[in-house]
Residue frames as a rotation matrix with the C-alpha (Angstrom) as fourth column:
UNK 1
-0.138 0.966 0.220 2.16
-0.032 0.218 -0.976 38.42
-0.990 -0.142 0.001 12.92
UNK 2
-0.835 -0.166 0.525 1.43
0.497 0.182 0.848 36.79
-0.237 0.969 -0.069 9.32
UNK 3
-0.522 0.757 -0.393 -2.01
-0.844 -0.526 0.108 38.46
-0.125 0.388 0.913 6.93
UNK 4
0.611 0.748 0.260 -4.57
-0.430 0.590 -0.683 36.55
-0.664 0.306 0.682 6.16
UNK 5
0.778 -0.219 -0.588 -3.15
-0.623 -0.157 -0.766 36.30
0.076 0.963 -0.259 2.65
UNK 6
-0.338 -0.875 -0.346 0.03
-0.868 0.432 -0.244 34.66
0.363 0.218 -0.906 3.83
UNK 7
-0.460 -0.025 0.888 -1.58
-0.731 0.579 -0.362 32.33
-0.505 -0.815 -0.285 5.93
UNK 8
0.801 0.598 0.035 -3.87
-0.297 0.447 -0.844 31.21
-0.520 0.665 0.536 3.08
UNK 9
0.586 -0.671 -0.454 -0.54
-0.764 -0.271 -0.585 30.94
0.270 0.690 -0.671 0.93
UNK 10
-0.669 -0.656 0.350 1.19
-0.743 0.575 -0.342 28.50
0.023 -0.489 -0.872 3.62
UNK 11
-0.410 0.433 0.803 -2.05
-0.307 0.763 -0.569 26.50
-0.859 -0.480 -0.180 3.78
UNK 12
0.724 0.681 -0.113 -2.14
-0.463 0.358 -0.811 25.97
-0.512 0.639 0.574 0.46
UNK 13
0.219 -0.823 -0.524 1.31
-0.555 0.336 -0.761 25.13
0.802 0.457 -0.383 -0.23
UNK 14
-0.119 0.046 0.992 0.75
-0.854 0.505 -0.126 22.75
-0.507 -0.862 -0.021 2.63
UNK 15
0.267 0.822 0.503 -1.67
-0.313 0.567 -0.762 20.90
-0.912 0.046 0.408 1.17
UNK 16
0.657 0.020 -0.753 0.03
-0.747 0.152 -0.648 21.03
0.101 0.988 0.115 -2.25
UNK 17
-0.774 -0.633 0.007 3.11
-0.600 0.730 -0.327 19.01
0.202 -0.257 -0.945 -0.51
UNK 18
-0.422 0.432 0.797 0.63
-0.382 0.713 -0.588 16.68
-0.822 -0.553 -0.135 1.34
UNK 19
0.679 0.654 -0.333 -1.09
-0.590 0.216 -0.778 15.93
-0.436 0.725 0.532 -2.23
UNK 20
0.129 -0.693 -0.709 2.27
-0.773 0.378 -0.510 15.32
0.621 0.614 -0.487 -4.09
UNK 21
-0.670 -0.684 0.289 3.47
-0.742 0.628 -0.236 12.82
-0.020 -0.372 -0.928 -1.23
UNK 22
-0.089 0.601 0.794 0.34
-0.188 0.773 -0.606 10.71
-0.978 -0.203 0.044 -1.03
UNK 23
0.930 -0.078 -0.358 0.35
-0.310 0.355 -0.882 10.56
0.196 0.932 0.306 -5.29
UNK 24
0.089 -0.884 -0.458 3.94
-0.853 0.170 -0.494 9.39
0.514 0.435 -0.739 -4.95
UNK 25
-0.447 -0.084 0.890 3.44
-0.617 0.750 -0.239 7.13
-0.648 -0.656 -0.388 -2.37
UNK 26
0.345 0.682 0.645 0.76
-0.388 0.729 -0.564 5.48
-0.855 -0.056 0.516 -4.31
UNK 27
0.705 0.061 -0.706 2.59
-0.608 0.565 -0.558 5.69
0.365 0.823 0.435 -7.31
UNK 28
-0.126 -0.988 0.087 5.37
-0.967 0.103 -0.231 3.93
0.220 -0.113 -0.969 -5.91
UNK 29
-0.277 0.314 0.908 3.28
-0.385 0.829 -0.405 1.22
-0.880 -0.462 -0.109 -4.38
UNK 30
0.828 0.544 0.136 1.42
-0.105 0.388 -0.915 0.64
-0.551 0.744 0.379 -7.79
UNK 31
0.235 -0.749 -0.620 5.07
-0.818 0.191 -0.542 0.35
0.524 0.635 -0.568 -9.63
UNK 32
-0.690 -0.684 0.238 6.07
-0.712 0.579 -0.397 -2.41
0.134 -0.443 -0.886 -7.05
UNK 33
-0.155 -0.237 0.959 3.43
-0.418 0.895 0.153 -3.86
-0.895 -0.377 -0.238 -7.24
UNK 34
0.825 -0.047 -0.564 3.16
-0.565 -0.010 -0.825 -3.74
0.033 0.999 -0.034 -10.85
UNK 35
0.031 -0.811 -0.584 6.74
-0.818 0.315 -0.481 -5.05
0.574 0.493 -0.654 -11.33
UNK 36
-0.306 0.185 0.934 5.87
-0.805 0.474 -0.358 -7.53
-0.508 -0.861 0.004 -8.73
UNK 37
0.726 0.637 0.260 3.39
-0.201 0.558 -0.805 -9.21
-0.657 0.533 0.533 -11.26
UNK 38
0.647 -0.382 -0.660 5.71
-0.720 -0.021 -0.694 -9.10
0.251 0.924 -0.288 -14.30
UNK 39
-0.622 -0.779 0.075 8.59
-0.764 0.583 -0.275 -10.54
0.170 -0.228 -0.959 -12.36
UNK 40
-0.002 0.212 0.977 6.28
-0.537 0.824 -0.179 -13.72
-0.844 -0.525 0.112 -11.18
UNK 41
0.525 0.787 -0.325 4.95
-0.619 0.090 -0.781 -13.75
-0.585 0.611 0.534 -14.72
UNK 42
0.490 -0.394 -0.777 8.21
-0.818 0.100 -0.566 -14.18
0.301 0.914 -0.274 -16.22
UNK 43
-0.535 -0.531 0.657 9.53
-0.815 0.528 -0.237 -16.60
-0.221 -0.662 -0.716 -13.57
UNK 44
0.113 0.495 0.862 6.47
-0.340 0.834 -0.434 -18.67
-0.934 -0.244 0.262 -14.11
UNK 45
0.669 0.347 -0.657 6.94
-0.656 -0.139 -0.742 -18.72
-0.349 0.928 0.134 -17.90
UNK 46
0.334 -0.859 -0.388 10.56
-0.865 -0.116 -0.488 -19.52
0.375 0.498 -0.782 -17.91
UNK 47
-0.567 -0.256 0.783 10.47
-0.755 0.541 -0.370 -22.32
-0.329 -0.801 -0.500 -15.40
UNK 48
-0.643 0.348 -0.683 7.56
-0.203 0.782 0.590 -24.30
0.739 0.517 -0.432 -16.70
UNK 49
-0.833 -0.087 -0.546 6.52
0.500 0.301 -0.812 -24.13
0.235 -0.950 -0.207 -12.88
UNK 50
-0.282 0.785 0.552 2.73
-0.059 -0.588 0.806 -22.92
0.957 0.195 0.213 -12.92
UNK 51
0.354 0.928 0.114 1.67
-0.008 -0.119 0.993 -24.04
0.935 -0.353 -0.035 -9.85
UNK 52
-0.214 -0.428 -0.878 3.63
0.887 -0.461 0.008 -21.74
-0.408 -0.778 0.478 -7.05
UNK 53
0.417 0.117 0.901 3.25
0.486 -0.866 -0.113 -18.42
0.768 0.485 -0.418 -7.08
UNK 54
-0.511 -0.859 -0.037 5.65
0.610 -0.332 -0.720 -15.95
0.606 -0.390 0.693 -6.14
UNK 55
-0.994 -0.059 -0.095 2.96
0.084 -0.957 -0.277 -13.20
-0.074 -0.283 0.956 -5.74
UNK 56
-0.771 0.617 0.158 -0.37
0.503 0.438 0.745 -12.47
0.390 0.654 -0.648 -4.82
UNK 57
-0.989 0.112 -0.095 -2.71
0.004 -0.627 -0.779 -10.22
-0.147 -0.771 0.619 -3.72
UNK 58
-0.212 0.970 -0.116 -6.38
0.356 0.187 0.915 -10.97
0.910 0.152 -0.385 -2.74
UNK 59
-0.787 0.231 0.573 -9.22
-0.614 -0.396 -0.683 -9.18
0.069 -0.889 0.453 -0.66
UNK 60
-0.254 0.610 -0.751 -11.54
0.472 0.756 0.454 -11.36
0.844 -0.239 -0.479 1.32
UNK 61
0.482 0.848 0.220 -13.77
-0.072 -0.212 0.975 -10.57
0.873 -0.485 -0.041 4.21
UNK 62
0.688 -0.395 -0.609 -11.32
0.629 -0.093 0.772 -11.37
-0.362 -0.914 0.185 7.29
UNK 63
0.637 -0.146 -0.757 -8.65
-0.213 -0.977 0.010 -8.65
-0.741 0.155 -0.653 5.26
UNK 64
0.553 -0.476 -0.683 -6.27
-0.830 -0.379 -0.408 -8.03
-0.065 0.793 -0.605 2.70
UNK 65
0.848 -0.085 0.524 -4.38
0.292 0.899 -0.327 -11.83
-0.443 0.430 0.787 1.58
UNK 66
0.581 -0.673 -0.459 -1.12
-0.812 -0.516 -0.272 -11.45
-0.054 0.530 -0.846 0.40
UNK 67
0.765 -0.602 0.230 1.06
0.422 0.738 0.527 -14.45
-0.487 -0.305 0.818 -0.36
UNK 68
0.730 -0.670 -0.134 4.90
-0.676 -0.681 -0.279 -12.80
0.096 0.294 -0.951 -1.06
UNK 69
-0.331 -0.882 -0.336 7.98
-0.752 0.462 -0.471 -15.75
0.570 0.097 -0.816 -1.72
UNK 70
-0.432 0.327 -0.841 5.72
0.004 0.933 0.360 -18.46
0.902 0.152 -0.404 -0.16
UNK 71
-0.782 0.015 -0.624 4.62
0.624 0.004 -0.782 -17.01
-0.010 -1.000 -0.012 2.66
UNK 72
-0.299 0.880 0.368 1.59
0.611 -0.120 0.783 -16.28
0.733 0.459 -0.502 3.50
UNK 73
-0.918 -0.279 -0.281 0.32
0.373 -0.373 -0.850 -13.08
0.132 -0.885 0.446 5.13
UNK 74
-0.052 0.898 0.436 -2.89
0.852 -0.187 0.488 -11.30
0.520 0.398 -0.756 6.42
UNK 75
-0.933 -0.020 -0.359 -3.71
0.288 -0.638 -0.714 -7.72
-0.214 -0.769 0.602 7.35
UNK 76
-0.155 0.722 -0.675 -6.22
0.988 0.111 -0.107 -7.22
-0.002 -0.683 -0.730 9.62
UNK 77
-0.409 -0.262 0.874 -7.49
0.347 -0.930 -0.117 -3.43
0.844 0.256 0.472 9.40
UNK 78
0.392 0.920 -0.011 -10.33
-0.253 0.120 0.960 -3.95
0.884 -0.374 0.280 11.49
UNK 79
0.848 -0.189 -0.496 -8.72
0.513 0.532 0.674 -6.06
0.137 -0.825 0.548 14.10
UNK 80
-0.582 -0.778 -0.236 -5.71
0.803 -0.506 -0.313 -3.50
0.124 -0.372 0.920 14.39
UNK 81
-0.201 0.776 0.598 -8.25
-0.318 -0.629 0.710 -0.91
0.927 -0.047 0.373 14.86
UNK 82
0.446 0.878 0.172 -9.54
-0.154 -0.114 0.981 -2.23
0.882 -0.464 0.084 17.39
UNK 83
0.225 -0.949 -0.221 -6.37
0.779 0.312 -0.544 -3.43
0.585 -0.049 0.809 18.73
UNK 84
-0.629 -0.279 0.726 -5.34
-0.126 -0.884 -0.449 0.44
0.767 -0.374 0.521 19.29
UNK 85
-0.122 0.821 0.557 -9.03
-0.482 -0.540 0.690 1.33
0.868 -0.184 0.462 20.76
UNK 86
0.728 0.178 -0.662 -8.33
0.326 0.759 0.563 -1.52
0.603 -0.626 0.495 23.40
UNK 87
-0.061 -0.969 -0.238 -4.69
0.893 0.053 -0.446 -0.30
0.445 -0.240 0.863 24.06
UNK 88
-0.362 -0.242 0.900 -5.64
0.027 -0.968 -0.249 3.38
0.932 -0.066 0.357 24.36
UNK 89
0.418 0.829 0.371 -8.80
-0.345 -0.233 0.909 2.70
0.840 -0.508 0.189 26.84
């Protein structure tokens, strides 16, 4: 049987781990796509070739726009949401 004291101790050194992973996640995501941009930038420089783009990332009202090596994707937050909320019921 733990004390108070430890339990408070484990649930804060919980929460510190759960803090670090979700700042690393994001920073990771913001370096990739950070180096994302650069790398198109210099591709687009060195080529002469302005009008492709390797990389892009736009929000718009049906969701998140991404176009990634010419291919164009969309994610739906909403419509996976609801997705689940259909699947569970």
């Amino acid at each position: 049987m733990e004390t108070r004291i430890e339990r408070n101790r484990k649930r804060k050194k919980y929460k510190k781990r759960a803090f670090f992973k979700f700042f690393l996640l994001i920073l990771c995501l913001s370096f990739f796509v950070f180096g994302l941009m650069v790398t198109e930038d210099s591709i687009q420089e060195l080529t002469c070739v302005e009008s492709q783009r390797m990389f892009s990332l736009g929000l718009k009202e049906s969701g998140l726009h991404m176009q990634l090596f010419g291919k164009n994707y969309v994610l739906d937050f909403m419509g996976f949401v609801k997705n689940i909320i259909k699947i569970i019921k």
